[in-house]
C-alpha positions in Angstrom: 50.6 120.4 111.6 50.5 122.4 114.9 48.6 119.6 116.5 50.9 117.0 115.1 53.7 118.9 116.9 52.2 119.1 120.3 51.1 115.7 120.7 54.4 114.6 119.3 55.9 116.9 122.1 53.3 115.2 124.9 54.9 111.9 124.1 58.1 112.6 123.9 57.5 114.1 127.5 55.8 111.1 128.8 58.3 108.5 127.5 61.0 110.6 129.1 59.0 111.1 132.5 58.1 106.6 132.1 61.6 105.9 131.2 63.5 106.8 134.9 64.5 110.1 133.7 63.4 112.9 135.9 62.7 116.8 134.5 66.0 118.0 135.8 67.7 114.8 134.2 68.2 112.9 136.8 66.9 108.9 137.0 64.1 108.2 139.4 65.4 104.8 141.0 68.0 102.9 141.4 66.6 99.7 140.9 69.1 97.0 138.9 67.7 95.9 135.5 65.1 92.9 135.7 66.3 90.6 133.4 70.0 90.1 134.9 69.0 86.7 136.8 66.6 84.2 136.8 64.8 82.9 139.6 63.9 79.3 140.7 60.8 78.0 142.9 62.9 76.0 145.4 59.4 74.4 146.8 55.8 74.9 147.4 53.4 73.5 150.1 50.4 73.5 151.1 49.6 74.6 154.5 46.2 75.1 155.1 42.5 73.9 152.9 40.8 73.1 156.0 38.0 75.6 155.3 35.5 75.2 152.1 37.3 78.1 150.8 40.6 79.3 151.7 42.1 82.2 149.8 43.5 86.2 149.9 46.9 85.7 151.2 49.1 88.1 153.5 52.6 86.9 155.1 54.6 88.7 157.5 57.6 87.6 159.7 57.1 89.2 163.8 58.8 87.8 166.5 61.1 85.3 164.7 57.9 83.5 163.5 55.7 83.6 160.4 52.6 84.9 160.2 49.9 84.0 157.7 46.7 85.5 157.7 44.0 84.6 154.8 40.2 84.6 154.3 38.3 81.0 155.2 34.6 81.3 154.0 32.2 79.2 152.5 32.7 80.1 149.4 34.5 82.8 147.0 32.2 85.6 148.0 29.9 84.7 150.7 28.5 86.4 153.7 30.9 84.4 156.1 34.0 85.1 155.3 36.6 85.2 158.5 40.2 85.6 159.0 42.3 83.0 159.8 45.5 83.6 161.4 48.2 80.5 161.4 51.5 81.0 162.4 55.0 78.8 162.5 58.6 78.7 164.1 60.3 76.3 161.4 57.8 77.2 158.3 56.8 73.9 158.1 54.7 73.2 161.7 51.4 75.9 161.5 48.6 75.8 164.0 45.9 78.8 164.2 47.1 81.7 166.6 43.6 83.3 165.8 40.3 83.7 164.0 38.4 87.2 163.6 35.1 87.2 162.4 31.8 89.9 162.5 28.1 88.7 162.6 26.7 89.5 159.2 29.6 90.4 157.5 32.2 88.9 155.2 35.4 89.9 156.1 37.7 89.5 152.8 41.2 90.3 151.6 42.8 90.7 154.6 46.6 92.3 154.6 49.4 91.8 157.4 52.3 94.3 158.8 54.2 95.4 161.5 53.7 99.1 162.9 56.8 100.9 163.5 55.3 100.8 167.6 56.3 97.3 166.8 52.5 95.6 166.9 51.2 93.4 164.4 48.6 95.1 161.9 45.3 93.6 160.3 43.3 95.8 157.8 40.5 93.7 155.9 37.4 95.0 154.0 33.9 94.1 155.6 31.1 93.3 152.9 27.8 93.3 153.6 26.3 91.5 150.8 22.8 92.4 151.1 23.9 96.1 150.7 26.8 94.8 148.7 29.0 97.5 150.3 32.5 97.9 151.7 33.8 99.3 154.9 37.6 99.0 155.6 38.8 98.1 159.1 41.7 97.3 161.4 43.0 95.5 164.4 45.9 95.6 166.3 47.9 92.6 168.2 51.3 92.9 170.6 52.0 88.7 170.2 49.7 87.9 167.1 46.6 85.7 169.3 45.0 88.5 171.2 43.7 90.8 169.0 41.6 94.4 169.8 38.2 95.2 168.6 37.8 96.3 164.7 37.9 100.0 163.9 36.9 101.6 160.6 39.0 103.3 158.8 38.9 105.4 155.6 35.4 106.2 154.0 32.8 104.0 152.8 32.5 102.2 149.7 36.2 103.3 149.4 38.4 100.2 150.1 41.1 100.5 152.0 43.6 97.9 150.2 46.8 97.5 151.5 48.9 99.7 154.0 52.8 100.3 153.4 54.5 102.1 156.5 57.5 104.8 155.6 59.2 106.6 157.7 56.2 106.2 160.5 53.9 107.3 158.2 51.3 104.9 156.5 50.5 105.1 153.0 47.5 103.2 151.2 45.3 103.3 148.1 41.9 102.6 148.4 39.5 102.2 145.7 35.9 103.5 144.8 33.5 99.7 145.6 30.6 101.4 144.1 29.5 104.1 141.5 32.4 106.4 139.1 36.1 104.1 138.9 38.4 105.6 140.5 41.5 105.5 143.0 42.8 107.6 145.9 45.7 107.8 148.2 45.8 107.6 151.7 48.1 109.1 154.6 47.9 107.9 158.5 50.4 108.8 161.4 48.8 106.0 163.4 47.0 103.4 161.1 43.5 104.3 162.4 42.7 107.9 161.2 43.3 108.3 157.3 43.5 111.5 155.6 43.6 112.1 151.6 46.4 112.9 150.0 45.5 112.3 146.9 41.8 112.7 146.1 41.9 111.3 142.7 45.0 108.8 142.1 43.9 107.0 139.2 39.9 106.8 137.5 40.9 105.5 133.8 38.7 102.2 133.1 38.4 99.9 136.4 41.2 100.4 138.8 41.2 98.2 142.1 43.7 96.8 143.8 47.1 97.8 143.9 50.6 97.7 145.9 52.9 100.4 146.9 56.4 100.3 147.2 59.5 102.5 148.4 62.7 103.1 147.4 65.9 104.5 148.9 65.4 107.8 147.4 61.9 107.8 149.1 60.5 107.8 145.3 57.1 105.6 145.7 56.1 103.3 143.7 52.5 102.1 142.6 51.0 98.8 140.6 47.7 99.2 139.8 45.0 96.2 138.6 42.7 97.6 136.1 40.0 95.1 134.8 37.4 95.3 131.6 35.3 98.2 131.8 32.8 95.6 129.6 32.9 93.5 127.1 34.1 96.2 124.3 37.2 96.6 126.6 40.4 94.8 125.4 43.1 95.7 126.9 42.3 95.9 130.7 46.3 96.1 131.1 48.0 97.2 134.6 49.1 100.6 135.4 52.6 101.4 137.0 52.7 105.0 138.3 55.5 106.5 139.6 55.8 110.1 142.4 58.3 112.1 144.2 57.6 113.2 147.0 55.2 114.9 148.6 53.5 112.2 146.1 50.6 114.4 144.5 52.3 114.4 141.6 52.1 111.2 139.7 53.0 109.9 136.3 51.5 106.6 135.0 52.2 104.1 132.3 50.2 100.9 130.7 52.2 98.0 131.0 50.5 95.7 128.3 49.5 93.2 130.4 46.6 92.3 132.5 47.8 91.5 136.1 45.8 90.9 138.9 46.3 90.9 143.0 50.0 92.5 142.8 52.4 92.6 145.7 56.2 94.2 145.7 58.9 93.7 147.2 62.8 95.4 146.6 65.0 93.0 147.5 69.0 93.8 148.7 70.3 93.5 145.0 68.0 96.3 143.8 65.9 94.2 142.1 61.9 94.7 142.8 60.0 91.6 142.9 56.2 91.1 142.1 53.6 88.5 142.5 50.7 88.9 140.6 48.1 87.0 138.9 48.5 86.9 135.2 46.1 85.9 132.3 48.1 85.7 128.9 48.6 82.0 128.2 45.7 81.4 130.5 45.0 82.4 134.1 48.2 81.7 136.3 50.4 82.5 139.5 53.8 84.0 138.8 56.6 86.0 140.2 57.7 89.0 137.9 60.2 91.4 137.9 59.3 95.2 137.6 62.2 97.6 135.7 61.5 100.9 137.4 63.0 102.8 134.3 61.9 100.8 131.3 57.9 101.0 133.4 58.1 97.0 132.3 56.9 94.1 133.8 58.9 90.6 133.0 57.6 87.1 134.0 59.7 84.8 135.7 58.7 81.9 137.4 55.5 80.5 136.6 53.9 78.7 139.7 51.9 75.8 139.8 48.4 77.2 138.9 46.9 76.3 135.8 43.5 74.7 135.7 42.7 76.4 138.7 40.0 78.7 138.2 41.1 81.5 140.9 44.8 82.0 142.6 47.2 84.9 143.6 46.8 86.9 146.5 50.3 87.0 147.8 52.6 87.7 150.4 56.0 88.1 150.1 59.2 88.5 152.6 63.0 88.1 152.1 64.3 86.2 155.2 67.3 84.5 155.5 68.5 84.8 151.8 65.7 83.5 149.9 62.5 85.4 149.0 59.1 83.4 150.9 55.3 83.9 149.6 52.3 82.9 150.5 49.5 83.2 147.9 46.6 80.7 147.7 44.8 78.3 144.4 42.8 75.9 143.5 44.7 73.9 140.8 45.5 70.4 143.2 42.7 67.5 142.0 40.4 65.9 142.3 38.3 68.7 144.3 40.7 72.0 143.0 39.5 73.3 146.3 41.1 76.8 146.7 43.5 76.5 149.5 46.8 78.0 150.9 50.4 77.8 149.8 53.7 79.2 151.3 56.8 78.7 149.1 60.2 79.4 148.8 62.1 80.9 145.8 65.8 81.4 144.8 66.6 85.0 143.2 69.4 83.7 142.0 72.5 86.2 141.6 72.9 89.3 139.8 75.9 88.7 137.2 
């Protein structure tokens, strides 16, 4: 009976912790309720498949031009991957401001940003697929063509996925590539030297990649991709965790749903948008909306994906009223060669 009462007490504590309310009472973000507006996919296009295999988005806006940086390899994982960089005044002219690439290494999943210095930012993960290990690295660019050399960052084997600046700060999980699941989180003052803040973020099943986000209240924000541990594994579902600052203390919640490749983004209504790849109803592209204090994730606009057999990977920016993402698939016929999209989506108005 006594043990009835405590873990009847644990989750009464968690659901209170998940559902926005803090221990003193007080909510933990002010984001507006996801299901007050409906979105619509304005367009789609393809901008690049000139590559065998084009994929692993990232979109940025610098200098009143977009920026698009994605993988171009031979195949899906193949020992030479590089990164393409394309870029465009009117988003709908691109030509290639540049290509990185390493001898004997694949270069993969490559994200895009702006420091608060004001350069451009490149971090991508290196595998070497004899060794089958991963070694995060970065470049830096002032106008997006001329880029410096690579330097490692973060430890081996411990991928570096995605970098969110706050308050000159940069924040990023990376996961463990090899060996016990697990996550950790990241703190650099300059986007080269990276220093643990958390050493263990997340190790329940098979947590990878993941996106962080902000809000006004400095409260941070984490989605979290966790796949089949094996095949006795059925419900690989996506974690949303949740931390006040100084961030080492985190609280985490299953959404009940398996979502791949997530990015985030709060837009000026309060709503947080995410593109993810989801897998109920078969494997698709979609843009959801994440309710902070329900810890739910809603799906909104489905994109046009099915019958591809890989897709996601986005980027996404709100510029000039409407919300833009790149992501990449390969649904178009007759080759369904993966290749690279940039679209344009109405958020539609909060009533």
């Amino acid at each position: 009976m006594r043990r009835n009462s405590l873990l009847l007490g644990l989750v009464f504590a968690v659901t209170r912790a998940l559902s926005g309310v803090d221990d003193k009472g007080g909510s933990f973000a002010p984001a507006a309720e996801a299901d007050k507006a409906k979105a619509k996919l304005l367009k789609a296009d393809r901008i690049w498949n000139q590559g065998k295999h084009n994929a692993f988005t990232d979109l940025v806006r610098f200098k009143d031009r977009w920026y698009c940086v994605f993988r171009e390899g031979t195949d899906h994982a193949s020992p030479d991957g590089v990164l393409r960089i394309i870029r465009s005044a009117d988003a709908k002219r691109w030509d290639v401001a540049a290509t990185l690439s390493l001898k004997g290494l694949d270069l993969r999943d490559p994200k895009i940003m702006v420091t608060p210095d004001g350069r451009l930012m490149l971090l991508a993960g290196a595998w070497k697929m004899k060794e089958d290990s991963i070694q995060s690295l970065v470049w830096f660019s002032d106008d997006g063509a001329k880029w410096s050399d690579e330097t490692k960052v973060g430890e081996p084997n411990v991928w570096l996925w995605r970098v969110l600046w706050h308050k000159r700060t940069a924040y990023g999980v990376g996961y463990n590539y090899s060996g016990k699941p697990l996550t950790r989180l990241y703190t650099s003052k300059d986007g080269v030297k990276y220093e643990p803040l958390v050493e263990t973020l997340f190790d329940r099943g098979k947590p990878s990649e993941s996106a962080l986000l902000f809000l006004e209240d400095d409260t941070l924000l984490c989605l979290l991709r966790r796949d089949p541990v094996d095949v006795k594994d059925s419900n690989p579902s996506a974690q949303f965790g949740i931390a006040k600052a100084p961030y080492k203390d985190w609280r985490w919640k299953d959404l009940g749903m398996q979502a791949a490749s997530p990015q985030m983004l709060r837009l000026p209504d309060g709503r947080i948008a995410v593109g993810a790849r989801l897998y109920k109803g078969g494997m698709h592209f979609s843009l959801c909306w994440l309710d902070v204090k329900a810890g739910t994730l809603t799906e909104d606009v489905k994109f046009s994906t099915l019958g591809a057999n890989e897709m996601g990977y986005p980027g996404m920016v709100w510029h000039d009223g409407r919300l833009w993402l790149s992501y990449y698939s390969s649904h178009e016929k007759p080759d369904y060669k993966a290749s690279i999209y940039f679209a344009q989506v109405d958020i539609g108005k909060v009533r």
